[in-house]
Every structure is written in C-alpha cells, then in structure tokens.
N, C-alpha and C positions, 0 to 999 in steps of 0.2 A: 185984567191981564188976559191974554191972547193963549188960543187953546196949547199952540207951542211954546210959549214961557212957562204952562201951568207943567207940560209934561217934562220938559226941560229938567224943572224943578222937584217934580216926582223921579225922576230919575235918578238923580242927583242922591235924593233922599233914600231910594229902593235899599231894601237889604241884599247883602253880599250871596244868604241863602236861595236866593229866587233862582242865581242860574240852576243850579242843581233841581230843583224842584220843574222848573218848565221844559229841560230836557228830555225828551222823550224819542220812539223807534226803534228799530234795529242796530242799526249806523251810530255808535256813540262816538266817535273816532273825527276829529277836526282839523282840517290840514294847516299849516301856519305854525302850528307849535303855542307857546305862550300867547304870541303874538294873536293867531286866530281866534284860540278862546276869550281872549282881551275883547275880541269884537264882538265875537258873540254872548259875551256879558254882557256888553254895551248895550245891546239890541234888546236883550233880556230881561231889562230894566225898566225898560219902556211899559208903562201900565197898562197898554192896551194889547201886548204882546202875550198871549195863555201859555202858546205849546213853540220850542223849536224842535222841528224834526230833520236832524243831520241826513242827509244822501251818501249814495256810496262815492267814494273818490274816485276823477275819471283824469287821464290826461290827453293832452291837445300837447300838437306838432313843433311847439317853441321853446327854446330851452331857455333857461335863464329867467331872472326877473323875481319883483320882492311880494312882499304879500297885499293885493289888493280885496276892497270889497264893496261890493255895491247891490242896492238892494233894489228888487224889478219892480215892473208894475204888479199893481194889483188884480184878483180874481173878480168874478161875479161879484164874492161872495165878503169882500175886502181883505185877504189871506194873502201874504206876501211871500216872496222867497230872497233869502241871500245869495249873491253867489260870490264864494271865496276864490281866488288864485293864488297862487303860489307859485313860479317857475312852469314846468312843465304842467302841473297839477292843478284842478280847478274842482268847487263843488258843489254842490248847491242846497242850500239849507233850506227848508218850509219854514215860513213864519205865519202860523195861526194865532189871528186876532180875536178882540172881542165886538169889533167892528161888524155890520150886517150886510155891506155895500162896497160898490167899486171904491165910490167919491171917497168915503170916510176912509178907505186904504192907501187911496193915493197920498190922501193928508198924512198919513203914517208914515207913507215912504217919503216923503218929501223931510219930515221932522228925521227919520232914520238915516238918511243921505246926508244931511245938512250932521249928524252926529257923526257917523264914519269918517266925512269930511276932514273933522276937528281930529279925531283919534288916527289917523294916517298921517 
C-alpha cells in the first residue's frame, strides 16, 4: 500500500479529539465559519501534521467569493502553511510537521491538496 493510501486511511480513522489538541498560538479565530474549521480538521488529521498555528486574519482588494484553500509549498525544514479565503478575507495557517525535509513536505502537500480538493 502506497505511503498516500496508508495516510488516507489514518486519516479516515483519526479521532475527532486531535483538532483541539494540535491547535495551538495566539490567533484561535478561523475564517470560513463551520466551513473553515471543516478544513482545518481535515488537515489535522493527517498523522504527520503536530501543530496548526492560525495567523491573524488579513483582507485583499475583492469582494465577494466562497471559501477556498490551498496548501503551499514547503520549508527547509518540511512545515507547510494553509491559506484560507473567504470573500474579501484571506489567512494563513502554519502546518508544523513531523517531517525533517523539503521532499517529505511537499509529499504532504501534495496528499493535503489532493484532500482539500475532495472536501471543496
């Protein structure tokens, strides 16, 4: 089984506890409403995902528009970020991994992307 069916499947399986538990920073506050937190459960689930750390909410020049999200490349160090939109509103989440490296993070965003996909 392929390292994304294996996480897939962990995912699947995670308990509903874990987002509360990996939440963490300043910023608890997630734009989207229901909908947002939906994603960032999603995310949260993922086994190799430790800590999300919310940003402050910023807005850009467009009105209108539903809630997107997509998750960037990765650091040095394989630690990803979300970034949420909503209408005018946009944010951006830290996803700290348990990963050590770029490669192993991009693999994350790739399985996390390929998630969001489904759940939008």
């Amino acid at each position: 089984m392929t390292t994304m069916k294996k996480n897939k499947n962990n995912l699947q399986e995670s308990s509903q506890g874990s987002y509360k538990n990996k939440l963490g920073g300043v910023h608890t506050t997630i734009i989207g409403g229901r909908a947002g937190k939906k994603l960032v459960k999603l995310v949260t689930q993922h086994p190799e995902v430790k800590k999300v750390i919310p940003t402050v909410i910023s807005v850009k020049g467009i009105a209108g528009g539903s809630l997107t999200g997509k998750i960037l490349r990765a650091d040095a160090r394989g630690n990803l970020r979300l970034l949420l939109s909503e209408g005018r509103s946009f944010q951006e989440i830290r996803l700290v991994t348990t990963v050590g490296t770029a490669e192993e993070g991009d693999r994350i965003m790739d399985e996390l992307n390929e998630i969001l996909k489904t759940a939008l």
